[in-house]
N, C-alpha and C positions, 0 to 999 in steps of 0.2 A: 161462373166465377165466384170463387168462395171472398165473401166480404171481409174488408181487413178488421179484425180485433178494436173495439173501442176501447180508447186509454180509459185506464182509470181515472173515475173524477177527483178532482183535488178537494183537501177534508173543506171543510168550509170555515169561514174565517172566523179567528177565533173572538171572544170579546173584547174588544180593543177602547180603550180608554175616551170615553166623550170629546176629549182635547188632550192636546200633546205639546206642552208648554217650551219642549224643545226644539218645537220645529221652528219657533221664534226668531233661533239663530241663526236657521236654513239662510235669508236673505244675504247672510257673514258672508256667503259661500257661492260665488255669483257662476261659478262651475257645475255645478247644481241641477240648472234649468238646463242645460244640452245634453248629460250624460246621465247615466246609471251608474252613480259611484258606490260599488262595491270592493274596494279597495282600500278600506281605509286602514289596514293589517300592512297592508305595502308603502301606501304613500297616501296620504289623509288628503282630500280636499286645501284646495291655498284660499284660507280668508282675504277676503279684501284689503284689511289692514295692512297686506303684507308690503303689495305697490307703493303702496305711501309711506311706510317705512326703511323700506330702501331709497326712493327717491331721495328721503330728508340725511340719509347718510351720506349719498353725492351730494346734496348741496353742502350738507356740513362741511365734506372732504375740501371744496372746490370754496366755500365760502369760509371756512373759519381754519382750513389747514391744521397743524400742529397743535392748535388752540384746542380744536373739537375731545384731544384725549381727556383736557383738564372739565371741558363742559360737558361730558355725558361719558365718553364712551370707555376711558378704566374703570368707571364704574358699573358700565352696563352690564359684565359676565354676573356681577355677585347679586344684580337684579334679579337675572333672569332667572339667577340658580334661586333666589328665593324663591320665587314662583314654582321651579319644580318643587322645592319643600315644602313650600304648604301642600301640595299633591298630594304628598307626601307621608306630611301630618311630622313632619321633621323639622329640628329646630333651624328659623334663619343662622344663614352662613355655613350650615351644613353639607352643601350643595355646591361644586364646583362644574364650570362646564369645561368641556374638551370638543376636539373636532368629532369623532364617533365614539362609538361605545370600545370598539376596539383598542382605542387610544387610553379611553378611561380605565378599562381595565390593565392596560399593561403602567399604566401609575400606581395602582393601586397594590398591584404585583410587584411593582418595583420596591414597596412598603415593608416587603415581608422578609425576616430572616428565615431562610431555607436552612434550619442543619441539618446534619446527618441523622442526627436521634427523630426528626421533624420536617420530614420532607418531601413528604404528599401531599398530591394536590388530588381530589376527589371532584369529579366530573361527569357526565351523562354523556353515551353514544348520541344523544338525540339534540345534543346544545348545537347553538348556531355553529356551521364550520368557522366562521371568522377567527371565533374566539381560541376553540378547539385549535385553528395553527398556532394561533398564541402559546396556550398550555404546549402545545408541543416542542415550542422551540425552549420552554423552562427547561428542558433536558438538558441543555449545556450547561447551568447553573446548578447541574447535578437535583434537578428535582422529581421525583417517582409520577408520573403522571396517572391516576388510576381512575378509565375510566369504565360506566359502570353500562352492562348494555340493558336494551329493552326488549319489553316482552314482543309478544304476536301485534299485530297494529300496531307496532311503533307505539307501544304504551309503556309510561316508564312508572314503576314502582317505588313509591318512596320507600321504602321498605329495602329492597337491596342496593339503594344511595345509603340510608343508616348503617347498613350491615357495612359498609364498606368506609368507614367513616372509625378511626380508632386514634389510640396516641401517638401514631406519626403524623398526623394526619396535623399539615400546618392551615391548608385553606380547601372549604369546599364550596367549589364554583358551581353556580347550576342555572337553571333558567327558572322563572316562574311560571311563566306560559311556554308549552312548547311551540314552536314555529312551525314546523309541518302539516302537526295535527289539530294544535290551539289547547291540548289538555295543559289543566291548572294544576300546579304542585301547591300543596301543603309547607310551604318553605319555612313556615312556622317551626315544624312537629322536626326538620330538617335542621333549623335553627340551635332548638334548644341540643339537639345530639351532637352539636358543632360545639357548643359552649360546653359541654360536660366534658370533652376530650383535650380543652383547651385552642379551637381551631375557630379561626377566623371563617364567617361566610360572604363569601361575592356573588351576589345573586345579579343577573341576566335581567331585566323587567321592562326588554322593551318590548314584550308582545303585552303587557298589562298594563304598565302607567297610562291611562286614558281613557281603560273601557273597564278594570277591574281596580277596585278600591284596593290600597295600599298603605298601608300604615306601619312605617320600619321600625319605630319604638316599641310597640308592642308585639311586633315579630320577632326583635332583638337582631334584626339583620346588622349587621358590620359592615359592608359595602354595599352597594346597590347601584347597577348603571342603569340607562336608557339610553332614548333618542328622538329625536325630534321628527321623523319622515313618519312614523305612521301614526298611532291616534290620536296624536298633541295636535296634528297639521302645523307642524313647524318647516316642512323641506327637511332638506338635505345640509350637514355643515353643523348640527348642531348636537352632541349628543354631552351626559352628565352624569357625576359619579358624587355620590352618597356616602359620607364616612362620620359612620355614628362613634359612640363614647369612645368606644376599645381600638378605632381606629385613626382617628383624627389628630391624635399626634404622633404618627408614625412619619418617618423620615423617607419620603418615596426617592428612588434613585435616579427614575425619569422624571428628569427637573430642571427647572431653568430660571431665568432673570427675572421671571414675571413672581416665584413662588417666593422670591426671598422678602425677609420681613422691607428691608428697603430695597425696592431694586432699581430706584434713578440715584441712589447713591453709587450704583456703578463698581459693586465691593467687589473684589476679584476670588474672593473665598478666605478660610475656609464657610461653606453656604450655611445662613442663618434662615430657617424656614417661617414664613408668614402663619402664627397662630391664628388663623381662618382660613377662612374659602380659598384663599391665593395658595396654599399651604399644597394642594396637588395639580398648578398648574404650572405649567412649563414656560414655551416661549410667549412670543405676541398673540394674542386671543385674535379668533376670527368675529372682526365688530358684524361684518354683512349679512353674516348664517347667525348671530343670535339677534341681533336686529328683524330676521326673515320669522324666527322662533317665537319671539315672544308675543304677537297677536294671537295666535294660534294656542300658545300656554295661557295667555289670560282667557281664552275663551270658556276652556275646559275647565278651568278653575273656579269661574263664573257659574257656571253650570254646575258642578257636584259631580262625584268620583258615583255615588250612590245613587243618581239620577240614570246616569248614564247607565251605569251596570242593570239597574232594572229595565228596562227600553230593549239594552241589548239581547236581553234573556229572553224577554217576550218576543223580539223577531226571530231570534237563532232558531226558539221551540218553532215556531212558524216554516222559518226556514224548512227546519227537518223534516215537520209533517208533510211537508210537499214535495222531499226528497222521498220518501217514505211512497209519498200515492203518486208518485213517477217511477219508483221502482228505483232509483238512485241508492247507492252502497255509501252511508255516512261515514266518514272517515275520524270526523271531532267525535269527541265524547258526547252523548245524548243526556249525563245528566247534569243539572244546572253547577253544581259545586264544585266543577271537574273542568268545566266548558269556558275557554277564553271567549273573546266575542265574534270569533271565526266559524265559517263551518266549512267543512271540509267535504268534497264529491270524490268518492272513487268511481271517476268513469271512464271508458275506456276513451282514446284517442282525445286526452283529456288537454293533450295544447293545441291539436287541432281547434278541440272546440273553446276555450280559449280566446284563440287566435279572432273567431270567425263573432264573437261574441268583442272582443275589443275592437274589428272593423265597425261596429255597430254602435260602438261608443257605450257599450257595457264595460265598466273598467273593473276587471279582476285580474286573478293570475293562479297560473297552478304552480306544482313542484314537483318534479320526479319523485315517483313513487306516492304518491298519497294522492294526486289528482289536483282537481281544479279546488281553488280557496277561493269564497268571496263572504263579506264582513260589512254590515248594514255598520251604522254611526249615529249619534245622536241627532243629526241631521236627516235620516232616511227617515220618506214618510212610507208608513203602511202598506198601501198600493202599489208603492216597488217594489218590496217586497215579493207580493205575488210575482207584479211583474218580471221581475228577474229570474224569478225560478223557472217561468212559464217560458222567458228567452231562452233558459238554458235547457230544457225539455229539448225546445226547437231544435236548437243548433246539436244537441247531442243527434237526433234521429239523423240530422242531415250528413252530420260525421258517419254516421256508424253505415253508411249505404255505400 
């Protein structure tokens, strides 16, 4: 019998820091100690804070009734949006929240005069589909939708989003991180070719607010959305849109009671819009989902956008080297400037294994076409690291038989 082939040995671990002062906040995260969370691209870890901040909303609900809007909670959205802006590095009240990202964009779109001489929207094959049905249904509002494709790997080119970026061109929507593959756009270098044409930019950033520092004054970004399910560990129910100088007093169409400068005055129109953060929010704010949100924002904020990003870079490289001496096909970008804080497996039978890897309480997840995704956090210590690569070795062999 011919002996089976010894794997290759995995490189050896790289030099890793004496102490890791963020794993401090691991105890936040009492999810932690039963699972391998690799997920934090999909849905972040739930701090402890969170239980105890919903219980005090039932009791508020149930002990102070109607009272509770005046004693915290019409004011809670403009808290919480502060917090994303310091994120940010954006001025308070800049920041409004919405139920998702989806919603926040189509306010922001609601903002814009589409003419005829002005009325393309510039967008990437590779942007979330959510949004993508959005831009699409602008077609009735008579808007050119242009979107731009990508190269081999699902890699997109800032270079042919410029190219496609001219004086009809009223807003260019794009993502900062891609979702699929976790590649980093230059949204900058995208930026300034938006303002030379006269075009607004709506940038995507919920695969970056959390693990890639972001600073939308110095990017000259015009909108900006996110959301709260993956690196903030906020849940689900909360996401926030960004409207700097050039945008902030535009008139959004999707609007409601909440946005007007008075709205318990009850005015039946015509609408007076709120000069701040109320200025792109529509009806009754969801109190439960930004209530769920903001322990998870204050965590991250605590911590540092710059902390985090270095952490993640030193496990991603890790990661890959052990994709690499498994024979694993990297799907993310390999180098740091390029690379969200995901990494990306093209392996074969890649939701099988998946699957057999979340029976195990390894939480990640793949995506058609690009393979399994999984995303270490400022919480992951080292040794899961390996661990996790070494589960996912396993389970690949046992798929592929």
């Amino acid at each position: 019998m011919t002996p089976a082939a010894k794997p290759a040995a995995p490189p050896a671990p790289e030099r890793r820091p004496a102490s890791d002062p963020l794993l401090e906040w691991r105890r936040e995260f009492p999810s932690l100690e039963t699972t391998l969370h690799f997920a934090s691209h999909t849905l972040g870890a739930m701090p402890r804070g969170v239980e105890e901040s919903l219980a005090g909303y039932a009791r508020a609900w149930a002990a102070r009734g109607i009272r509770a809007w005046e004693e915290g909670w019409f004011a809670l959205p403009t808290e919480v949006g502060d917090l994303v802006a310091g994120l940010l590095h954006a001025a308070p009240g800049s920041v409004s929240m919405h139920e998702n990202v989806t919603m926040a964009q189509a306010a922001a779109l609601s903002a814009v005069d589409f003419t005829p001489s002005r009325n393309r929207l510039v967008c990437g094959a590779e942007d979330f589909p959510s949004v993508l049905y959005l831009y699409q249904g602008l077609a009735r509002r008579g808007v050119e939708v242009v979107r731009v494709a990508s190269g081999a790997g699902r890699a997109v080119d800032e270079q042919d989003l410029i190219a496609a970026i001219d004086e009809r061109t009223a807003v260019v929507a794009v993502s900062h991180v891609m979702f699929r593959t976790a590649q980093l756009l230059d949204v900058g270098r995208i930026a300034r070719r938006a303002r030379e044409v006269g075009a607004l930019t709506l940038i995507d950033a919920y695969q970056a607010v959390g693990t890639v520092p972001v600073e939308v004054e110095a990017l000259g970004i015009d909108f900006l959305t996110g959301g709260s399910v993956k690196w903030l560990c906020g849940g689900p129910g909360a996401g926030y849109l960004y409207a700097g100088p050039r945008a902030k007093h535009l008139e959004p169409a999707l609007t409601g009671w909440m946005a007007h400068e008075r709205p318990f005055d009850f005015d039946s129109g015509p609408m007076v819009w709120h000069d701040g953060p109320r200025r792109y929010w529509n009806g009754t704010p969801g109190i439960p989902s930004y209530l769920a949100a903001r322990p998870g924002y204050a965590i991250v904020a605590k911590i540092g956008a710059a902390a985090i990003r270095e952490k993640s870079l030193r496990q991603t490289a890790r990661m890959i080297a052990l994709a690499d001496a498994f024979g694993f096909r990297v799907g993310s970008p390999r180098e740091e400037g390029r690379r969200g804080g995901t990494v990306v497996l093209d392996l074969p039978n890649a939701a099988a294994v998946c699957q057999a890897l979340l029976e195990r309480d390894v939480l990640c997840d793949h995506r058609p076409g690009v393979g399994l995704r999984l995303a270490p956090h400022f919480y992951t210590r080292d040794d899961e690291v390996d661990e996790v690569m070494t589960r996912v070795r396993d389970a690949a062999r046992t798929a592929g038989r």
